[in-house]
C-alpha positions as CSV (number, residue, x, y, z in Angstrom):
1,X,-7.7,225.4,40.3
2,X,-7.6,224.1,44.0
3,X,-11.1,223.7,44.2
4,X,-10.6,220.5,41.8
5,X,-7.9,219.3,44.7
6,X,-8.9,216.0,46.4
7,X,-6.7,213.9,49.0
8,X,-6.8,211.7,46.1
9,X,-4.5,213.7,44.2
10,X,-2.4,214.9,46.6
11,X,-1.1,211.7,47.6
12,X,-0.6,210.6,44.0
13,X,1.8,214.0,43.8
14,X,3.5,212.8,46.9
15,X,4.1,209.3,45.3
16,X,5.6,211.2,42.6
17,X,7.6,213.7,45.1
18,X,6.1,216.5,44.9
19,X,4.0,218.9,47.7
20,X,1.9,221.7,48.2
21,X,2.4,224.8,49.9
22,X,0.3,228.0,50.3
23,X,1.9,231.4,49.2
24,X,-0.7,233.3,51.1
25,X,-2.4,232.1,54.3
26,X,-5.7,234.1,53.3
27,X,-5.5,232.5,49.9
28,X,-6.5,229.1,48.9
29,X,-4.3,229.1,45.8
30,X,-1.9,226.8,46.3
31,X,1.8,226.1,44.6
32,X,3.8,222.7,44.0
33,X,7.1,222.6,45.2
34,X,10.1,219.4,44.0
35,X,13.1,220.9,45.3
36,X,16.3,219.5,44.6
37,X,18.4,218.8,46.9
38,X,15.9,217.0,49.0
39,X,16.1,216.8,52.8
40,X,15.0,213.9,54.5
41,X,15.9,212.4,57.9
42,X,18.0,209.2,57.9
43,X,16.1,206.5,60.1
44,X,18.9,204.4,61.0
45,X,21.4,207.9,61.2
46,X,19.1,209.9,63.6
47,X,21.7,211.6,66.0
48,X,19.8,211.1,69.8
49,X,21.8,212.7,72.2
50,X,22.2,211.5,76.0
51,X,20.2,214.9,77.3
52,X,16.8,214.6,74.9
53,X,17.1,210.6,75.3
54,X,16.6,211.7,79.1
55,X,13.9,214.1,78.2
56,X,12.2,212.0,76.0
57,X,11.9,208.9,78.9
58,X,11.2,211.0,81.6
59,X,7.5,211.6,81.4
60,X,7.8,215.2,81.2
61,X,4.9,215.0,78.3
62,X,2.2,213.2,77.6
63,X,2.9,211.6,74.0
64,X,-0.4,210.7,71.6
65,X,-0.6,209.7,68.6
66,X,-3.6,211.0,65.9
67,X,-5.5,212.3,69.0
68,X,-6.2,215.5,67.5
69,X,-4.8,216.4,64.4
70,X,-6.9,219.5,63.6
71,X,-5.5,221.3,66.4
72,X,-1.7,220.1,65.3
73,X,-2.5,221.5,62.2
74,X,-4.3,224.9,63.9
75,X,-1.0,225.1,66.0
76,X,1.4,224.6,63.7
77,X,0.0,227.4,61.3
78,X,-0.3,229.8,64.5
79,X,2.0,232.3,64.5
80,X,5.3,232.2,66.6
81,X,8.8,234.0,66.9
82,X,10.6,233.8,64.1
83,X,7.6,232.5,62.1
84,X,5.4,235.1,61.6
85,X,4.1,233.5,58.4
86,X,2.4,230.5,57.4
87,X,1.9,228.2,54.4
88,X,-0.8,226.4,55.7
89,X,-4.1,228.2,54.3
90,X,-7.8,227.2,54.4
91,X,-6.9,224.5,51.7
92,X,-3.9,222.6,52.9
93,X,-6.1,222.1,56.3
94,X,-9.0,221.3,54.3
95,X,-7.4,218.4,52.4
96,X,-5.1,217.3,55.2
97,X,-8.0,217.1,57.6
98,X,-10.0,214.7,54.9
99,X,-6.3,212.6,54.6
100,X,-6.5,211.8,58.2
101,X,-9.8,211.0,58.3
102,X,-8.9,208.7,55.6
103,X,-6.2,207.0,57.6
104,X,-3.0,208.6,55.7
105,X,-2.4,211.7,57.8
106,X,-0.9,211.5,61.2
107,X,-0.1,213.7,64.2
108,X,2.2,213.5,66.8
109,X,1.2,215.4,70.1
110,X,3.0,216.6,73.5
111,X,1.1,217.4,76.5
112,X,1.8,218.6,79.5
113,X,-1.2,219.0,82.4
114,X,-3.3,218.1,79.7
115,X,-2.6,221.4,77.7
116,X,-1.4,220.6,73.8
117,X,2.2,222.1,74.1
118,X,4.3,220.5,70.7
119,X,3.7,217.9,68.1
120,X,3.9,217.3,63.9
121,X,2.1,216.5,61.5
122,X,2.8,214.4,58.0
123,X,1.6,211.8,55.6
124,X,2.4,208.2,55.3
125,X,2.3,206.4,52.2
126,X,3.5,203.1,52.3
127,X,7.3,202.6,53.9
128,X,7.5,206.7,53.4
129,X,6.4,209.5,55.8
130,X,6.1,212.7,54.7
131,X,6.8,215.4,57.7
132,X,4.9,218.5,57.4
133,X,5.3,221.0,60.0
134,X,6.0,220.7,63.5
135,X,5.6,223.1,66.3
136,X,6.2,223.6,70.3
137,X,5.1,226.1,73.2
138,X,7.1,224.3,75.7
139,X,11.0,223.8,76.1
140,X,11.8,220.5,74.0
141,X,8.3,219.3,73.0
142,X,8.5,219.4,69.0
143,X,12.0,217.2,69.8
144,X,10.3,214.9,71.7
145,X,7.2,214.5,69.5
146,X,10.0,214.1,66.5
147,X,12.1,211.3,68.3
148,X,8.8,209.4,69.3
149,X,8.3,209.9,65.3
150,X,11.1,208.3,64.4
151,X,11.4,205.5,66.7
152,X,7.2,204.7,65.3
153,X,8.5,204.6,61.6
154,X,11.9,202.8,62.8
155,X,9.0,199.9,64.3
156,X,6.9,200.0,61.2
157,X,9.5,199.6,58.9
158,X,9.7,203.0,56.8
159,X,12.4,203.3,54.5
160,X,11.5,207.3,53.8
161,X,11.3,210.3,56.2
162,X,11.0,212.9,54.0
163,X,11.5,216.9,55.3
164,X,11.1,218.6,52.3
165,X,14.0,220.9,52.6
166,X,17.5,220.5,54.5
167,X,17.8,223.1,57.5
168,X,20.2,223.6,60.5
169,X,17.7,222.4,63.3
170,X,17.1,219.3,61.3
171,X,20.8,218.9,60.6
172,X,21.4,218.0,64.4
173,X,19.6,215.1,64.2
174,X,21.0,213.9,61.0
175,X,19.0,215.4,59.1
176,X,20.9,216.3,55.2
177,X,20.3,216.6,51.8
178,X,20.3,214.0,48.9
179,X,20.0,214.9,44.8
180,X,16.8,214.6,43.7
181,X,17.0,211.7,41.9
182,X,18.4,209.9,44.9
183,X,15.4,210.7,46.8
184,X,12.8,209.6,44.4
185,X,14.4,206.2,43.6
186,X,13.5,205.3,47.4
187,X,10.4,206.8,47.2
188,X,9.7,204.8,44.3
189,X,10.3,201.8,46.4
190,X,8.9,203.2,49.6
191,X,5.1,204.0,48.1
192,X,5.0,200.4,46.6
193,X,5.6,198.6,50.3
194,X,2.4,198.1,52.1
195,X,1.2,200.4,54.8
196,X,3.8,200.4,57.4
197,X,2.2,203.0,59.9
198,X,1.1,201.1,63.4
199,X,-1.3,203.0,64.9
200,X,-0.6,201.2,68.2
201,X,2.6,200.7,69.5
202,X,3.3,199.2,73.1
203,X,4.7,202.0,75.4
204,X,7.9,199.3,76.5
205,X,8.6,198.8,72.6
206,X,8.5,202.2,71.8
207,X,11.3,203.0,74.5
208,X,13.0,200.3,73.5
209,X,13.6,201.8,70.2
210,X,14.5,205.0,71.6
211,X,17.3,203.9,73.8
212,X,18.6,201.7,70.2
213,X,18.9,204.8,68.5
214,X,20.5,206.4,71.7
215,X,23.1,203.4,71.3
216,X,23.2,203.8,67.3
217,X,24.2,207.4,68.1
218,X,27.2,206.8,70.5
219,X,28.3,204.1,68.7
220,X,28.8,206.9,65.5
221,X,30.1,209.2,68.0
222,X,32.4,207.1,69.2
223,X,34.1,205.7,65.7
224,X,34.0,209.9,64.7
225,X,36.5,210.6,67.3
């Protein structure tokens, strides 16, 4: 029964690779999901190319970090082309609401003339972060909010980016998927490191990272040709 659900035990089924998902947005029921394949995000293989690099460093957006993760979560359950539906019902915003106030979950936010226009949401638990659900109402601002993502977890130290399933958008940035078993051997490691999420990172070290993992990518590029 959900209503016996705590953060508690969510992040003990997300040690153990598994996650939630609603099957009806007006139903608090929810259903456990440990998909194999599993898609994650390779860290040190994140494909940045020269035109979001550009984006991303020119101060188009405003970039924040856990500055208002209810309305990440309110937006990314909105409805939007090509997404009509949602999985995120009363429940999952319930319980992820109580694991950011508890220091776990963590949103990444664009803004543009002070207006929330893209960002994601996820978990982090130990060296692994678990992405949730991302969204954007501007050209490029889920992107940006996911390369600022990655370059924060590349600083912390994460070993785990974790997207649940593989898809097409994620596969441009390197995104594939690994066997199961794979996945939760590195999780296994990943939940027993100590908390690597910073919640402050310097503006110049953050862009520092970005333009590594612009140089990580070219140099791939270049040894693929």
């Amino acid at each position: 029964m959900t209503d016996a659900l705590t953060p508690e035990l969510i992040l003990g089924a997300y040690a153990a690779g598994i996650f939630p998902m609603a099957a009806d947005a007006d139903d608090d029921e929810l259903q456990w999901y440990d998909p194999d394949p599993r898609g994650i995000l390779p860290l040190r293989g994140f494909h940045l190319s020269r035109r979001l690099q550009r984006t991303v460093l020119s101060g188009r957006f405003d970039v924040s970090v856990d500055q208002d993760f209810p309305a990440v979560m309110k937006a990314c359950a909105a409805p939007a082309p090509g997404r009509e539906d949602t999985w995120i019902n009363g429940e999952i915003f319930r319980l992820f609401c109580a694991l950011h106030d508890m220091g776990y979950a963590h949103s990444v936010e664009c803004r543009q003339d002070g207006k929330l226009v893209g960002g994601l949401y996820g978990v982090a638990l130990g060296g692994a972060f678990f992405g949730e659900s991302m969204f954007s109402r501007a050209t490029d601002a889920s992107k940006v909010a996911l390369v600022h993502l990655v370059a924060r977890l590349r600083i912390g130290g994460f070993i785990v980016l974790d997207t649940q399933f593989g898809t097409d958008h994620l596969a441009r940035f390197g995104g594939e998927e690994i066997p199961a078993s794979l996945y939760k051997a590195t999780l296994e490691r990943a939940v027993q490191m100590m908390p690597c999420w910073q919640a402050s990172i310097p503006a110049d070290v953050l862009e520092a990272e970005i333009r590594a993992m612009r140089a990580e990518t070219q140099a791939a590029d270049t040894q693929h040709s």
